[in-house]
C-alpha positions in Angstrom: 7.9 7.4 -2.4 11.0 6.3 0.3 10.6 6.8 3.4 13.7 7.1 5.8 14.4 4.0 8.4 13.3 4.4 11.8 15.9 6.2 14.3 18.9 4.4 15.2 20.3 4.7 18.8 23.1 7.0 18.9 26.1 7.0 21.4 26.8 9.9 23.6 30.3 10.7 24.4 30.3 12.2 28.1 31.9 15.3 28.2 34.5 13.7 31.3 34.8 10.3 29.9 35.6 8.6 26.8 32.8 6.3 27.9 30.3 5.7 25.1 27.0 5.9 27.0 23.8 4.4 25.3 20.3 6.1 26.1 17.6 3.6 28.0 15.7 1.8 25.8 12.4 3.8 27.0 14.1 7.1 25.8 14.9 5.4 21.6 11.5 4.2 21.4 10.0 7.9 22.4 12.4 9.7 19.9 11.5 6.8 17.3 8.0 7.1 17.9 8.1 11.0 18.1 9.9 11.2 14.5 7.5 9.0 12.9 4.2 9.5 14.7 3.2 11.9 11.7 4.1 9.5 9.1 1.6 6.7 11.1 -1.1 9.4 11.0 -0.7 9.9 7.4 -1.0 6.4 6.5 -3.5 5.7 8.8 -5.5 9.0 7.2 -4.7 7.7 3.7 -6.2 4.3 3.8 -9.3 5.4 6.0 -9.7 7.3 2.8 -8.9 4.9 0.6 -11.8 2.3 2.3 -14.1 5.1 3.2 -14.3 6.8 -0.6 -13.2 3.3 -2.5 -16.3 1.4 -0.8 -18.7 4.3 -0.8 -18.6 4.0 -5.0 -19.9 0.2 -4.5 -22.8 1.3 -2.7 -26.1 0.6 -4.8 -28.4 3.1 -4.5 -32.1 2.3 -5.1 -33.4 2.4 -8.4 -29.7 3.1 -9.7 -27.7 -0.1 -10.7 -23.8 0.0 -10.0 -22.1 -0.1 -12.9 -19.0 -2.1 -13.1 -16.2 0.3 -14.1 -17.4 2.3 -11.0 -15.3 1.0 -8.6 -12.2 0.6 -10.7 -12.5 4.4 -11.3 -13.1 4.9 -8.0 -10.3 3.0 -6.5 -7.7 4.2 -8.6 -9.1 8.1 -8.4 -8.8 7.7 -4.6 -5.5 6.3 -4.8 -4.3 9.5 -7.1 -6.0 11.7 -4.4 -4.0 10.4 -1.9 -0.6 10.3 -3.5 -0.9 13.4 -4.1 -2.2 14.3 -0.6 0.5 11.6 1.7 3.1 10.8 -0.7 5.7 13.3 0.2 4.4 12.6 4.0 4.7 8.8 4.1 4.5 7.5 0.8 1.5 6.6 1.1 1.6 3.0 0.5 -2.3 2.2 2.3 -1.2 -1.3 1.6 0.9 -4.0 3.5 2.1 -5.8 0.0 3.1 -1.9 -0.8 5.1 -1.6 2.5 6.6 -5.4 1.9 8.4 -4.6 -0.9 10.0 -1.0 0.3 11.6 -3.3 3.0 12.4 -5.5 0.8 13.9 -3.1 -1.9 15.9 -1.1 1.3 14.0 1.9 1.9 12.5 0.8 5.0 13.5 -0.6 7.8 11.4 -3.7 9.3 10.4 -1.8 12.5 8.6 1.1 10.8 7.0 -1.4 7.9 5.2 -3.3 11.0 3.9 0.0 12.5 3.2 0.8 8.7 0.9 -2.0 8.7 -0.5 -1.2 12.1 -1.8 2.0 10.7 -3.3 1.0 7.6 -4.9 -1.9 9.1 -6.2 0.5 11.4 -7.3 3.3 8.9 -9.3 1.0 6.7 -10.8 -1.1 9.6 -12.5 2.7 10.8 -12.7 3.6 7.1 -15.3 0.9 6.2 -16.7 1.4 9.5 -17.9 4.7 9.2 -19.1 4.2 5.7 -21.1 1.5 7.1 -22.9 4.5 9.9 -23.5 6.7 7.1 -25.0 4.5 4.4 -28.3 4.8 3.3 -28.7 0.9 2.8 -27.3 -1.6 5.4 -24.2 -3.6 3.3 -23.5 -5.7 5.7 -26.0 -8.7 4.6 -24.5 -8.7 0.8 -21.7 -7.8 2.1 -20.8 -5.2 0.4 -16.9 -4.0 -1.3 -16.0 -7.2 0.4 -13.3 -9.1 -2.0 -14.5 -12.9 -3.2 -13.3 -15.1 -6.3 -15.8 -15.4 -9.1 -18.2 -18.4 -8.0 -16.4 -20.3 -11.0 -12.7 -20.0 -9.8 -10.4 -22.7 -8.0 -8.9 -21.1 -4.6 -5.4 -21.7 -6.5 -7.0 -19.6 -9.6 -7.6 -16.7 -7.4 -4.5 -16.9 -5.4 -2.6 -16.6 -8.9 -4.6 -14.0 -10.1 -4.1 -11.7 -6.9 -0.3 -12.8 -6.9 0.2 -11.4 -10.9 -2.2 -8.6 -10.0 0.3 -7.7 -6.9 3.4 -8.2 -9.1 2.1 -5.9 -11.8 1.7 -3.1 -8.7 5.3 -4.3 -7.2 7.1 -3.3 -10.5 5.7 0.3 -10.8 6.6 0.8 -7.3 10.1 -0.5 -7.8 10.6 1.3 -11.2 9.4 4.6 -9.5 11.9 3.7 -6.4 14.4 3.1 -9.7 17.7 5.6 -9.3 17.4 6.1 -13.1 13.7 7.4 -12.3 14.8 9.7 -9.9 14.1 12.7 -12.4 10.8 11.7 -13.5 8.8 12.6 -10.2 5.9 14.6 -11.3 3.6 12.7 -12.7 3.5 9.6 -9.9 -0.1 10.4 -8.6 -1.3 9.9 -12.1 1.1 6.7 -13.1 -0.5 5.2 -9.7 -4.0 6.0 -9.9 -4.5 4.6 -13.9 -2.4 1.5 -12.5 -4.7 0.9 -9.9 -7.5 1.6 -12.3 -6.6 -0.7 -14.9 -6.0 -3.4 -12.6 -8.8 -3.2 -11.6 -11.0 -3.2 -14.7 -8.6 -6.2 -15.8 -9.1 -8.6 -12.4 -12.2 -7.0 -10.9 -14.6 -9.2 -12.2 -12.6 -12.2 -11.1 -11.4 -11.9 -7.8 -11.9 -8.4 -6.7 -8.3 -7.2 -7.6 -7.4 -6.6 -4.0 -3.8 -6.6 -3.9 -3.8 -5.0 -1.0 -4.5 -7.3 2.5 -6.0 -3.7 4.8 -8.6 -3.2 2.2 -10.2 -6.7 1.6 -9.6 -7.0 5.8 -11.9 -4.0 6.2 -15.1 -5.6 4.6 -14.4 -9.1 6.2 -14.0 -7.3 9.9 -17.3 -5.8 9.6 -19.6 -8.4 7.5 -18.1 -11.6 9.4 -17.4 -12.5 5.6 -13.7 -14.9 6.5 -14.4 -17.0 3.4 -11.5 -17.4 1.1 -10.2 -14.5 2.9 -6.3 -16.0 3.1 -6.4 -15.7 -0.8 -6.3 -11.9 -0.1 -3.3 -12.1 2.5 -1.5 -14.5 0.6 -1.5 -13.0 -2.8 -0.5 -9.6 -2.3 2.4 -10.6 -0.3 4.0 -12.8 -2.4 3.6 -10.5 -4.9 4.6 -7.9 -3.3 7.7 -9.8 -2.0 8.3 -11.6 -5.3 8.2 -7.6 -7.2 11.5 -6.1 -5.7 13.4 -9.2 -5.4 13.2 -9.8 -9.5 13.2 -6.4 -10.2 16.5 -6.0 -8.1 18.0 -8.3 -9.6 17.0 -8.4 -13.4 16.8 -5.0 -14.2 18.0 -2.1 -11.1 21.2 -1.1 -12.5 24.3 0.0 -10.5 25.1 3.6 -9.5 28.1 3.7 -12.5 25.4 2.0 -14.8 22.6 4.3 -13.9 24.3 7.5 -14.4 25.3 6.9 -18.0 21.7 6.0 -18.8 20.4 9.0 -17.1 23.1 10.8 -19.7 22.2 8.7 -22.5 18.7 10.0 -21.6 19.7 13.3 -21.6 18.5 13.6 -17.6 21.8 14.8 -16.8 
């Protein structure tokens, strides 16, 4: 689920001088962008996906009511999909918050998390769009998979709600980023498609369960639906900062520490 940082420049020695000579700025941003172009496809692909085949299971069809656990299942069987599709490609994070804390936790550098956002901002903004062509309703008047608190919530009720919901997604990101996890790769597809699942079930009904910024921002580009849109921006990344900064520092364990527990575990 790490992804390496972005390219750093590298001194040339010349072969009849001990002159360090740097290459032109032009000529580090193509090598940077060359190395990583791939990973921007993939999670540009991933969270097109995610918007495209989330949304499309909030669709009501006529004469066929929506149920509610629908979209929860949907989301988080998506999510598995592309784990399992991306992950060893980019991670696939499909979510700012998601990218947040990797550059917070040391996996990414800040560079590479903006174009990160770029591309999933991107993705789900063509995602929702095309499932908006192919519909056989127009969900743009309802507004459609677009995230809203219940009628009955305070804007502060929602905002907490998407911050715990974020924080809950932080930590299994940062346990899975754990060295003492390190072994226990396999099943990550699965651990973050329930997650998402079960978040979902849990805050659905109240705010939407975003926790994720790209895929409420789809929805509001197209419907014109702004309103209370900041609680979607907000929450996420302040849990998503909040996440690896407490998990760093309550629980992540030092190299010496880890590898005794991975013996006491019988990993090693």
């Amino acid at each position: 689920m790490t992804v390496p940082p972005a390219t750093q420049i590298i001194n040339v020695i010349g072969s009849n001088s001990n002159d360090k000579i740097q290459p032109s700025n032009m000529k580090v941003m193509v090598k940077w962008w060359s190395k990583n172009f791939k990973i921007m496809i993939s999670e540009f692909v991933s969270t097109f996906l995610l918007l495209f085949l989330g949304c499309m299971t909030c669709v009501p069809i006529d004469g066929q009511t929506v149920q509610p656990m629908y979209a929860p299942i949907g989301f988080g069987m998506v999510v598995l999909f592309n784990i399992t599709t991306f992950g060893h490609i980019s991670g696939a994070h499909m979510n700012p918050a998601v990218t947040l804390s990797a550059i917070l936790w040391g996996t990414m550098s800040i560079p590479l998390g903006i174009m990160y956002v770029i591309a999933q901002c991107g993705g789900a903004i063509v995602g929702y769009g095309l499932l908006l062509s192919v519909s056989p309703i127009d969900l743009l008047p309802d507004s459609i998979c677009t995230t809203v608190p219940h009628p009955n919530h305070l804007m502060y009720q929602a905002l907490i709600i998407e911050i715990v919901l974020s924080t809950a997604l932080g930590f299994i990101n940062c346990a899975v980023w754990d060295p003492v996890n390190k072994e226990k790769q396999d099943a990550i597809p699965l651990k973050f498609g329930f997650t998402i699942a079960a978040l979902s079930l849990a805050g659905g009904p109240l705010t939407g369960a975003s926790m994720n910024p790209a895929r409420s921002l789809a929805p509001a580009y197209w419907t014109g639906n702004w309103n209370t849109h900041w609680v979607y921006w907000v929450g996420p990344i302040l849990g998503g900062a909040f996440a690896p900064i407490f998990y760093k520092f309550m629980w992540l364990e030092d190299d010496e520490k880890a590898n005794r527990t991975q013996i006491s575990n019988g990993q090693i």
